[in-house]
Backbone as CSV, one residue per row, in Angstrom:
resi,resn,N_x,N_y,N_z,CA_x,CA_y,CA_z,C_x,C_y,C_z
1,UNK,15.114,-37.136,-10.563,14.862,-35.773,-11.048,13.369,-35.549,-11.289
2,UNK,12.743,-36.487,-11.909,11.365,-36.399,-12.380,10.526,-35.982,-11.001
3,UNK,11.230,-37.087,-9.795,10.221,-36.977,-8.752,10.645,-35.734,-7.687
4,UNK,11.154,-35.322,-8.056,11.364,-34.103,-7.895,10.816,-32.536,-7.945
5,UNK,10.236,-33.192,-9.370,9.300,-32.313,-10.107,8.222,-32.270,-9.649
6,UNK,8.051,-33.350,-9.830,6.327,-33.818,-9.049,5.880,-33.373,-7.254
7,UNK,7.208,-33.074,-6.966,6.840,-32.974,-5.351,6.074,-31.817,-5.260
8,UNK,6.613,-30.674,-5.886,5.664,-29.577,-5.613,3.846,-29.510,-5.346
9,UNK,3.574,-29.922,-6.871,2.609,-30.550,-7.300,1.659,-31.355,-6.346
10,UNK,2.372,-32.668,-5.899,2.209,-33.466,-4.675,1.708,-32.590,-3.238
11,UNK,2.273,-31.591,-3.041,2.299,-30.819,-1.319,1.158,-30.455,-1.813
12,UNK,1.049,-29.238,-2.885,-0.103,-28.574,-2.742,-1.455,-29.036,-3.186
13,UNK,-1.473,-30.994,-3.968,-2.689,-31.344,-4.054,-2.734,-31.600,-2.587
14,UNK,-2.058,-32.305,-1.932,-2.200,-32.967,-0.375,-3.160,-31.801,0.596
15,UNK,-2.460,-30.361,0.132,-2.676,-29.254,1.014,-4.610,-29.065,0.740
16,UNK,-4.486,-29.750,-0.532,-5.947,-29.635,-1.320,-6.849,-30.425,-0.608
17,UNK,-6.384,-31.421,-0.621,-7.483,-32.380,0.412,-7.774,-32.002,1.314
18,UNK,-6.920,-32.014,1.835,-7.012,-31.631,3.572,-7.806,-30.263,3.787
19,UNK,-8.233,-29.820,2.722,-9.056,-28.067,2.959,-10.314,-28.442,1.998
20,UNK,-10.366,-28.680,0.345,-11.567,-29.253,0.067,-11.623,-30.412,-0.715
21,UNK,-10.616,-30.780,-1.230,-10.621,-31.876,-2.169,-9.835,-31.782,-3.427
22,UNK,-8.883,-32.210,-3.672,-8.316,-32.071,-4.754,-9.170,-31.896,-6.461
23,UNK,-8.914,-30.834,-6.904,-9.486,-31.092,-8.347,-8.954,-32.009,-9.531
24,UNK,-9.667,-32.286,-9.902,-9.437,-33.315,-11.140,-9.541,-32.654,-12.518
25,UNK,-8.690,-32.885,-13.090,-9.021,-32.067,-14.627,-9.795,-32.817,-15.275
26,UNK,-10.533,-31.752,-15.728,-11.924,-32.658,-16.674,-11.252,-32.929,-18.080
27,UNK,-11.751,-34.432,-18.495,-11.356,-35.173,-19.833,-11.347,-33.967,-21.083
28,UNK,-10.740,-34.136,-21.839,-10.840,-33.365,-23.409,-12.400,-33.502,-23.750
29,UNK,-13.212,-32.865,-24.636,-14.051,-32.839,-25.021,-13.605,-33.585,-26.443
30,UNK,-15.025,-34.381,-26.505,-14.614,-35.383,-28.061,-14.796,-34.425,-28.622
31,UNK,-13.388,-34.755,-30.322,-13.608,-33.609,-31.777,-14.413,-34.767,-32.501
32,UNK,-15.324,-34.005,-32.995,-16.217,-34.425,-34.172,-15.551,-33.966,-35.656
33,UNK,-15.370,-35.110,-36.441,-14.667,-34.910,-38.008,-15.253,-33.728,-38.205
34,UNK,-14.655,-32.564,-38.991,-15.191,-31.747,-40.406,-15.928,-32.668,-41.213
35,UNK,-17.308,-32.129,-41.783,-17.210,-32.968,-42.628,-17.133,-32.335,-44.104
36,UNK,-16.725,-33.571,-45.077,-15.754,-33.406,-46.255,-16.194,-32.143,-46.736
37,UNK,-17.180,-31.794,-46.784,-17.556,-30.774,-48.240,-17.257,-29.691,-47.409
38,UNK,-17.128,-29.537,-46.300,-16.734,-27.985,-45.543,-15.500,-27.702,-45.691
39,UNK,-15.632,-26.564,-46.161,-14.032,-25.597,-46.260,-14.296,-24.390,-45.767
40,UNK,-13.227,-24.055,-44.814,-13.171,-22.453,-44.297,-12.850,-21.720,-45.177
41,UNK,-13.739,-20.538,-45.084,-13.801,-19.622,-46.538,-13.540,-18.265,-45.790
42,UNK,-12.998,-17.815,-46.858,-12.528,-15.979,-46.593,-14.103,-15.138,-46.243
43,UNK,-13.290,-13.894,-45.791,-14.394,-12.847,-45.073,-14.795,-11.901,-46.747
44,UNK,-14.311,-12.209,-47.558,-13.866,-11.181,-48.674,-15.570,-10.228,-48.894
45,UNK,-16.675,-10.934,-48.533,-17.700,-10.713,-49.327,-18.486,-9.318,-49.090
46,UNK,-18.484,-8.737,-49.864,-19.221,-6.746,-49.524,-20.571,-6.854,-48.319
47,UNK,-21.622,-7.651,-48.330,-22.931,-7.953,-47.543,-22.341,-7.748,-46.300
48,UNK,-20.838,-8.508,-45.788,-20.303,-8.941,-44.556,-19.432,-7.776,-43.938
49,UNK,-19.147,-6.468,-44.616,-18.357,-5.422,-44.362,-19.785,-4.181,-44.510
50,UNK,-20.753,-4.712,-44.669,-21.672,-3.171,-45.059,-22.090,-3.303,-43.432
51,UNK,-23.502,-2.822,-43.810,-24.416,-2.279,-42.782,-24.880,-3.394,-42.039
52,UNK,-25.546,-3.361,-40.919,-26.436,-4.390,-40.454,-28.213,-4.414,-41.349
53,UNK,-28.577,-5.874,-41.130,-29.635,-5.780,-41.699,-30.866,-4.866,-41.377
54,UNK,-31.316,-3.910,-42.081,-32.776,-2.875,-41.915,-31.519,-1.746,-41.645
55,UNK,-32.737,-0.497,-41.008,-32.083,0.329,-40.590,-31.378,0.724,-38.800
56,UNK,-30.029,0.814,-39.213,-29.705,0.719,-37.463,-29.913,1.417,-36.465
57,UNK,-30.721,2.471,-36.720,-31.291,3.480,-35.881,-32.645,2.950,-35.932
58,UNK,-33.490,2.391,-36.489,-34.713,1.527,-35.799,-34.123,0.423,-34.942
59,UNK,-33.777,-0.419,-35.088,-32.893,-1.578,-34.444,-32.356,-1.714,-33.264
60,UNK,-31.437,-0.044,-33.439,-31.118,0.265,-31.992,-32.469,0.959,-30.910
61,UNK,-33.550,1.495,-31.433,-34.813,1.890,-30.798,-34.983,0.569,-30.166
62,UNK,-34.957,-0.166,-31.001,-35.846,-1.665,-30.447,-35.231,-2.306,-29.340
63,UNK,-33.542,-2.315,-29.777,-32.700,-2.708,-28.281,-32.503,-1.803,-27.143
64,UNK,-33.340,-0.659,-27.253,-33.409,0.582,-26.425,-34.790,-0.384,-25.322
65,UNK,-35.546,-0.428,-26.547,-37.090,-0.110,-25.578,-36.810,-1.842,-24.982
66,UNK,-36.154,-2.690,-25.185,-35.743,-4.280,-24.803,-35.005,-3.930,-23.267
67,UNK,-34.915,-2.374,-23.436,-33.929,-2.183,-22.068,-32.458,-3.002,-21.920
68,UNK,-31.748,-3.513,-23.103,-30.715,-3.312,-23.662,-29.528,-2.786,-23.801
69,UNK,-29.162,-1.827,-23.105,-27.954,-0.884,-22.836,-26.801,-1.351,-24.030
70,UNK,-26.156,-0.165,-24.886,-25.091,0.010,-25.572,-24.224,-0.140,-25.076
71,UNK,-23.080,-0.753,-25.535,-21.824,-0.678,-25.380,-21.047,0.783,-25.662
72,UNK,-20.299,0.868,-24.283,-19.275,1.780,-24.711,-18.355,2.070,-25.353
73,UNK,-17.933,2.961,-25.673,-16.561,2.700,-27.061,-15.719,2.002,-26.817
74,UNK,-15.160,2.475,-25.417,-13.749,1.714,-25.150,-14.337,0.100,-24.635
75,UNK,-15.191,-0.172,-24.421,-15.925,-1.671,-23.860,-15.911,-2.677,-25.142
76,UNK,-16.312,-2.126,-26.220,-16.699,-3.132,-27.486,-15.809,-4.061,-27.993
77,UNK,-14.336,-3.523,-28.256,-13.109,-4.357,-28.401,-12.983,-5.505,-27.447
78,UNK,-12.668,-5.318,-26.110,-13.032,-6.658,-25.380,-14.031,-7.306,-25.299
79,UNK,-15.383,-6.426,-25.522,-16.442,-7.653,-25.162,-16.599,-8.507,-26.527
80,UNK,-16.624,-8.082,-27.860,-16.350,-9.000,-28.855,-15.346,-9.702,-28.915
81,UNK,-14.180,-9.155,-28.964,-13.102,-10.373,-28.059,-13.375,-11.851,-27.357
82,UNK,-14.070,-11.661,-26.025,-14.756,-12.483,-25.077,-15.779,-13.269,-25.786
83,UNK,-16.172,-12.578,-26.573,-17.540,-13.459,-27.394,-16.604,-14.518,-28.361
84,UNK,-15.849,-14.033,-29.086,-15.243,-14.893,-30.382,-14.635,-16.080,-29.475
85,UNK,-13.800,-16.020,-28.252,-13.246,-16.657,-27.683,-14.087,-17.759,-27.026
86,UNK,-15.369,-17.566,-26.359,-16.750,-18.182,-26.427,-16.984,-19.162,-27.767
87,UNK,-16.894,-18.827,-28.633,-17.612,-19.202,-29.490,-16.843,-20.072,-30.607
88,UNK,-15.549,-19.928,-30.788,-14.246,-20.786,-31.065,-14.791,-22.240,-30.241
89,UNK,-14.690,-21.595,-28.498,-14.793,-22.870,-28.251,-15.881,-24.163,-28.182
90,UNK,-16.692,-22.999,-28.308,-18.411,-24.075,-28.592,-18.210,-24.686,-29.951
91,UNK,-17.419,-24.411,-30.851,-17.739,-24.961,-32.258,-16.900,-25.436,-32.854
92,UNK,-15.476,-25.838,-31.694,-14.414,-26.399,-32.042,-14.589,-28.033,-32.795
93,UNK,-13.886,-27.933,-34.411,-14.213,-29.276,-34.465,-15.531,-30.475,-35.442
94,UNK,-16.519,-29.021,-34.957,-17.546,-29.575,-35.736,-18.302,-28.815,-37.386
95,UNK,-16.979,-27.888,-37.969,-17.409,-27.667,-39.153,-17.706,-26.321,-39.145
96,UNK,-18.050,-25.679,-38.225,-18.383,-24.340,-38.786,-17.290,-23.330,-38.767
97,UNK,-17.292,-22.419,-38.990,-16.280,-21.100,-39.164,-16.553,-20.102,-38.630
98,UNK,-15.604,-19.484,-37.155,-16.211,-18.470,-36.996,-14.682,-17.348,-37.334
99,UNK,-15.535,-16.404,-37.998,-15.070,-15.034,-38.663,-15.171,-13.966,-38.208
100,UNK,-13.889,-13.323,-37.996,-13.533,-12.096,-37.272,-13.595,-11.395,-38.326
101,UNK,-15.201,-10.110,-38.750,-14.788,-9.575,-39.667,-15.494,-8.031,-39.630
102,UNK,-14.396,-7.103,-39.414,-14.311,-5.626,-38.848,-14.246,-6.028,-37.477
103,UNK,-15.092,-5.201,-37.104,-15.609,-4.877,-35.438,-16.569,-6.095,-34.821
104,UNK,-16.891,-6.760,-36.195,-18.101,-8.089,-35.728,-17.514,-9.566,-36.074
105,UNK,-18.174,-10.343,-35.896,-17.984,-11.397,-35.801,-19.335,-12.312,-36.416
106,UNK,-18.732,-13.449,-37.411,-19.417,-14.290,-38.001,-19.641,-15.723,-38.014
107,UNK,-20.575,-15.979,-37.579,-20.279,-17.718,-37.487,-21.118,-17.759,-38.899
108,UNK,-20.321,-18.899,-40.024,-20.915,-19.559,-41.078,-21.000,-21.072,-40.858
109,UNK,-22.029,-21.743,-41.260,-22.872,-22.399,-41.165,-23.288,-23.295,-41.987
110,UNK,-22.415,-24.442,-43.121,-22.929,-24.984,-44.134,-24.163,-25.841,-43.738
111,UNK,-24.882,-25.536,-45.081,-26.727,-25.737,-44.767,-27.142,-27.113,-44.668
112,UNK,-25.726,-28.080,-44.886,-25.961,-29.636,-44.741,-25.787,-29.997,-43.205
113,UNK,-25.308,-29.247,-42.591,-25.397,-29.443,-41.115,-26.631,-28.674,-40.213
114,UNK,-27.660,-28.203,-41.325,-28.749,-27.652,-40.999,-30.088,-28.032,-41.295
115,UNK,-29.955,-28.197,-42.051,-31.091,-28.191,-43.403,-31.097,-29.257,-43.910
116,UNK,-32.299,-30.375,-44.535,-32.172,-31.019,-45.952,-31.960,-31.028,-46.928
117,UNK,-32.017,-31.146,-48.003,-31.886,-30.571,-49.454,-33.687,-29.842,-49.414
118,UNK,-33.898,-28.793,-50.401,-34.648,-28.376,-50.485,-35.808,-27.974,-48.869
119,UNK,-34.862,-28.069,-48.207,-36.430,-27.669,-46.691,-35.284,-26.902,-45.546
120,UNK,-36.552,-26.258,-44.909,-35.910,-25.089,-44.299,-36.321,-25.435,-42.854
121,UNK,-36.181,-26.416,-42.850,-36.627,-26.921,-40.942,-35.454,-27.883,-40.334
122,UNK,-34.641,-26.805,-39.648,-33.544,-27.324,-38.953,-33.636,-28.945,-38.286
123,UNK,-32.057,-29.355,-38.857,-31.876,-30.866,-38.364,-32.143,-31.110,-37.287
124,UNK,-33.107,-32.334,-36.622,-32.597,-32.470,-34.948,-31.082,-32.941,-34.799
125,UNK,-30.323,-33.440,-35.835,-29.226,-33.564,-35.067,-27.940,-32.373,-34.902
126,UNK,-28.693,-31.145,-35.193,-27.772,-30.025,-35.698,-28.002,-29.253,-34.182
127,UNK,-29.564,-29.170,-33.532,-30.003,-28.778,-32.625,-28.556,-28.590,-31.160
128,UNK,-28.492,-29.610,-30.677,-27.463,-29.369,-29.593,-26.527,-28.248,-30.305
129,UNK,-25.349,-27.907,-31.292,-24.972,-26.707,-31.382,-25.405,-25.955,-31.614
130,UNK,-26.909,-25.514,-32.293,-26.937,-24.164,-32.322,-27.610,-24.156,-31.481
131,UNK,-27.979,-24.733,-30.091,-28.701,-24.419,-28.807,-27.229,-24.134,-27.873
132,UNK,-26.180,-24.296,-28.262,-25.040,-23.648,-27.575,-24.486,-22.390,-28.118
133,UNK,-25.063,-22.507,-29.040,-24.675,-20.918,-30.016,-25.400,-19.992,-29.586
134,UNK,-27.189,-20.563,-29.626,-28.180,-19.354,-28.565,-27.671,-19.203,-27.334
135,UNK,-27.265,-19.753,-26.561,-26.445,-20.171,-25.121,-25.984,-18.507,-24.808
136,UNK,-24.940,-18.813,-25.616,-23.799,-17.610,-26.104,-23.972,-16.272,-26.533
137,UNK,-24.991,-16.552,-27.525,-25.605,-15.134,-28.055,-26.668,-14.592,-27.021
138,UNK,-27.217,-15.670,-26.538,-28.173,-14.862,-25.427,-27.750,-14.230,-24.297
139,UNK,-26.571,-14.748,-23.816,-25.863,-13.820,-22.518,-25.191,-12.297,-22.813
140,UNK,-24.499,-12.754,-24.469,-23.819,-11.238,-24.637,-25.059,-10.338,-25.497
141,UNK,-25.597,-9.916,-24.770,-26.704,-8.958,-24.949,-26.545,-8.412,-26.031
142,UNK,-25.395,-7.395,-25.799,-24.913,-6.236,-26.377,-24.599,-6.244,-27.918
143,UNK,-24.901,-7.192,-28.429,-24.668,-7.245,-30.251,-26.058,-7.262,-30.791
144,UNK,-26.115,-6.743,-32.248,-26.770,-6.887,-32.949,-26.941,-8.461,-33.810
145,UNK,-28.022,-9.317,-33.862,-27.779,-10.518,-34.168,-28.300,-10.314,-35.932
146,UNK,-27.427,-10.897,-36.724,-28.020,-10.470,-38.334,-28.214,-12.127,-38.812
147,UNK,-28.994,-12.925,-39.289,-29.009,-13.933,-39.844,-29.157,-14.215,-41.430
148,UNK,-28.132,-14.846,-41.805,-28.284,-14.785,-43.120,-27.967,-16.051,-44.006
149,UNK,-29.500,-16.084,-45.125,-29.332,-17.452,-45.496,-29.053,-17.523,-47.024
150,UNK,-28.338,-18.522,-47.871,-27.717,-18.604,-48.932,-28.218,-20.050,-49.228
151,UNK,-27.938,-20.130,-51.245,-28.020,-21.104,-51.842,-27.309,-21.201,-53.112
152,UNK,-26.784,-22.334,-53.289,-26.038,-22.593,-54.727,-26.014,-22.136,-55.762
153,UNK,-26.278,-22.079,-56.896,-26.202,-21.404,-57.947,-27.698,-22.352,-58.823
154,UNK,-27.750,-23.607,-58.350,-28.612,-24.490,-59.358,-30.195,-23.941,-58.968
155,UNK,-30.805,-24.026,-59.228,-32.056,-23.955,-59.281,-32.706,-22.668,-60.174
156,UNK,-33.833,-21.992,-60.001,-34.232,-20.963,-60.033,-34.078,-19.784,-59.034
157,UNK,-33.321,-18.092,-60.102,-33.446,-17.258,-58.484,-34.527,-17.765,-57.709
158,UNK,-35.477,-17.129,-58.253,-37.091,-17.531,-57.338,-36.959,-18.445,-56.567
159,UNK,-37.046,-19.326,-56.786,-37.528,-20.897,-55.900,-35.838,-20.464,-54.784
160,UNK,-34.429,-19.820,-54.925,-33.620,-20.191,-54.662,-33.818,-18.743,-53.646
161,UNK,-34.072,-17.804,-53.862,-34.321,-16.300,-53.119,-35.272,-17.092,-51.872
162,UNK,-36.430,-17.706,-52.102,-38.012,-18.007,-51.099,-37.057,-19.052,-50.400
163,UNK,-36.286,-20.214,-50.642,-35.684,-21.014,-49.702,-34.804,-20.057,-48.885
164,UNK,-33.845,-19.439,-49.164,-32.860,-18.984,-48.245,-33.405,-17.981,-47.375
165,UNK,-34.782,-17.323,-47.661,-35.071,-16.816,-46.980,-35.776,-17.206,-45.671
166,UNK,-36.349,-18.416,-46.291,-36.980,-19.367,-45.055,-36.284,-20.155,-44.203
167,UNK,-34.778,-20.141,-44.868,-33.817,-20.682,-43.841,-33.490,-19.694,-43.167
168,UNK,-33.248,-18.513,-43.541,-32.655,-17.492,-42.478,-33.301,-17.399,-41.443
169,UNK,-34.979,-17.550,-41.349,-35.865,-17.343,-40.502,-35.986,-18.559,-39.584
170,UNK,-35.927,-19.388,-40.008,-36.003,-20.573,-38.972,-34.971,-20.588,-38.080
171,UNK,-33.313,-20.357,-38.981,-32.222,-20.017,-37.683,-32.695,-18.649,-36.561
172,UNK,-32.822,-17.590,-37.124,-33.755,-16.447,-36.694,-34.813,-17.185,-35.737
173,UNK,-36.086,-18.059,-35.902,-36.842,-18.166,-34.812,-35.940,-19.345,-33.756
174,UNK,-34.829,-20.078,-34.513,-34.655,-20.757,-33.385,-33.701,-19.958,-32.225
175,UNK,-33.037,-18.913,-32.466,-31.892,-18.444,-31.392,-33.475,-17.299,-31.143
176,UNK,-34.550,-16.967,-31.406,-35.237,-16.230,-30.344,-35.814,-17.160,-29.389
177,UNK,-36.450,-18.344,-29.961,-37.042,-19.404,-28.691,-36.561,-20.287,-28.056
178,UNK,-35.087,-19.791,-27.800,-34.038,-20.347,-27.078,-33.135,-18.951,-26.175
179,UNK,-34.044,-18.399,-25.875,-33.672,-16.695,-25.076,-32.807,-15.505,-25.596
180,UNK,-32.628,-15.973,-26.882,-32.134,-14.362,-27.692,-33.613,-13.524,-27.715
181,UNK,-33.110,-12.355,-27.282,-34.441,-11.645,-27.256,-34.495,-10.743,-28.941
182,UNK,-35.896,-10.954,-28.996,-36.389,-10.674,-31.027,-36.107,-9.633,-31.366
183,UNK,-35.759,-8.386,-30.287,-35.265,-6.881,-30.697,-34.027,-6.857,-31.024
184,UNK,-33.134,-7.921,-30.760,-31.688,-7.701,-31.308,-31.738,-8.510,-32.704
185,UNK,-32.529,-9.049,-33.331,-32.232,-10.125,-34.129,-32.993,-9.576,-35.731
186,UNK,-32.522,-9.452,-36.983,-32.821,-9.934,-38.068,-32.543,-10.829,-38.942
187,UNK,-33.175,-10.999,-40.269,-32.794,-11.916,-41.055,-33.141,-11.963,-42.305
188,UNK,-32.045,-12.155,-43.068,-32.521,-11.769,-44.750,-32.314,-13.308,-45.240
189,UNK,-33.053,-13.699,-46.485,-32.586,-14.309,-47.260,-31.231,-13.630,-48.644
190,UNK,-29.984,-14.304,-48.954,-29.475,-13.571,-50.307,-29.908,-14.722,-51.476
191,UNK,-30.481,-15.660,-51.569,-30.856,-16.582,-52.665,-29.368,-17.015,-53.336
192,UNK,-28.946,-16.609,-54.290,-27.506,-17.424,-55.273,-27.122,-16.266,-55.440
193,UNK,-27.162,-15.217,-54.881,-26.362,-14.000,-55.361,-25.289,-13.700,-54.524
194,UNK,-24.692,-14.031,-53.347,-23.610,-14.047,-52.811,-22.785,-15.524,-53.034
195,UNK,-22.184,-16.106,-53.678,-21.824,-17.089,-53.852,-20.737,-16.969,-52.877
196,UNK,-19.818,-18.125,-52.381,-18.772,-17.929,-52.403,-17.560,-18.955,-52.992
197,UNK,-18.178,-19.535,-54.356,-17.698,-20.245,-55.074,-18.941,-19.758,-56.594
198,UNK,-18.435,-18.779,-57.558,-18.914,-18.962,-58.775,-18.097,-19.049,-59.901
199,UNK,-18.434,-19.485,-60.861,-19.439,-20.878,-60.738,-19.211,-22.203,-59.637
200,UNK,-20.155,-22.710,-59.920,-20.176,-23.979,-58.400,-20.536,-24.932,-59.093
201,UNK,-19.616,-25.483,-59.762,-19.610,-26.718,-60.546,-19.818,-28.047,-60.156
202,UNK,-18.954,-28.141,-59.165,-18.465,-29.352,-58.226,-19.728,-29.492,-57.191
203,UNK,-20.362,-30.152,-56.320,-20.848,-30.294,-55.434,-20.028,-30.023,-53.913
204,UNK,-18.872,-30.144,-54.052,-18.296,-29.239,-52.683,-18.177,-27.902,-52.790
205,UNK,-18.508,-27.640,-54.196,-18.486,-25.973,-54.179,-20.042,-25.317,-53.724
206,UNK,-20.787,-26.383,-54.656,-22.175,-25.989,-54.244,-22.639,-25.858,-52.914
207,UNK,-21.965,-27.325,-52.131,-22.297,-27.394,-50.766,-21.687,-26.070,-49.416
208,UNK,-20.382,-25.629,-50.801,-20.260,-24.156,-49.754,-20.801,-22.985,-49.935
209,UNK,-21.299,-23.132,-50.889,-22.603,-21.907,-51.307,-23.870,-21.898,-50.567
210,UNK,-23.805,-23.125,-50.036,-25.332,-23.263,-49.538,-25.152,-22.941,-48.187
211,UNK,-25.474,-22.262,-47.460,-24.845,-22.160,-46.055,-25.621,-21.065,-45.190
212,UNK,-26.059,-21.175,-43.812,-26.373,-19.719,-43.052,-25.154,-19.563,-42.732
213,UNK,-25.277,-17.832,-41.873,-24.345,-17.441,-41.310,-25.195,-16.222,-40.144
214,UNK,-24.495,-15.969,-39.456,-25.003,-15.639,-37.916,-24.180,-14.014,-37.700
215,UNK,-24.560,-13.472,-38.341,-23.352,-12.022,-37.862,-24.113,-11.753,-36.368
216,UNK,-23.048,-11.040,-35.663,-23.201,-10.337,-34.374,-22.060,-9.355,-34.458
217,UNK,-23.065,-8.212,-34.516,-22.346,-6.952,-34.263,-22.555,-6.002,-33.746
218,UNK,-21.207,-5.767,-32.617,-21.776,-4.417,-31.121,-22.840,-3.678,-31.126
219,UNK,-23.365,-3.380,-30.200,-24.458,-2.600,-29.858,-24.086,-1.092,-29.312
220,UNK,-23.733,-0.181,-30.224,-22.742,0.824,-29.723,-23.301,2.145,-28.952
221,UNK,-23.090,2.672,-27.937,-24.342,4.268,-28.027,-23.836,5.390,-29.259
């Protein structure tokens, strides 16, 4: 019975050779652990349902004069679609979260897979994914790229506002000098004022407070 099954299968690899070569399915891609202190966290937060960062009628000038073209109404639903589905699969595995939230889409980013403690100059060993993340963001034109950087609750606002802001920017210069073009892209620091654990007692709470995140959202006319 089994070989039975298989015959089909059998004719039309045979038929394969004989015209170009049978294909081979390519191996699974290795999963890399979560690591411990990452937890997938809700969309709940107001920053992530408002506006894009600055104003979106300068923004959209800028992706105008980039020669840029808007998405159409009925176009935007699938092409963000196509993007999330992209982007699931680039980051399957290795910790980050990507978030379907409204019309846009969010990849979050805990800052230990980025960052040191206290410094805002991306890991080399973090580099290979978010050079597949620019990959991604650089082909689908058509979004607005928002970068946004966060920190725990411990320190000083001050000292904790000037870090996250210098992290936002470094993710920010790295997806422009990796072919995201600079007219689609901003970036704020929020310092300890968006938590998404307060208080952050624990160090896995802290470590999910500390985190970028990458909004992309349509580019509409």
């Amino acid at each position: 019975m089994n070989r039975l099954r298989w015959l089909p299968a059998l004719v039309l690899c045979t038929g394969s050779v004989l015209a170009a070569g049978c294909a081979l399915r390519r191996p699974p891609a290795p999963v890399i652990a979560t690591p411990a202190s990452f937890i997938p966290l809700g969309i709940g937060a107001p920053y992530l349902s408002g506006d894009i960062i600055g104003s979106r009628k300068s923004r959209a000038a800028r992706m105008r004069a980039a020669k840029i073209r808007p998405l159409g109404a009925a176009q935007a639903a699938t092409y963000m679609a196509g993007l999330e589905v992209e982007l699931r699969h680039q980051t399957a595995g290795i910790g980050l979260d990507v978030l379907r939230v409204g019309d846009g889409i969010v990849v979050r980013i805990p800052a230990a897979l980025t960052f040191d403690a206290s410094s805002a100059k991306v890991n080399p060993q973090f580099d290979a994914t978010l050079l597949e993340i620019a990959r991604t963001v650089k082909t689908r034109k058509q979004t607005f790229v928002d970068v946004y950087g966060h920190t725990d609750t411990t320190g000083t606002p001050q000292v904790n506002q000037n870090l996250s802001d210098k992290r936002a920017a470094a993710v920010a210069s790295y997806l422009s000098s990796h072919g995201v073009a600079r007219a689609r892209i901003a970036s704020k620091g929020l310092g300890e004022t968006a938590p998404l654990y307060n208080p952050d007692p624990t160090e896995t709470q802290r470590a999910a407070n500390r985190r970028v995140e990458i909004r992309l959202v349509p580019f509409r006319g």
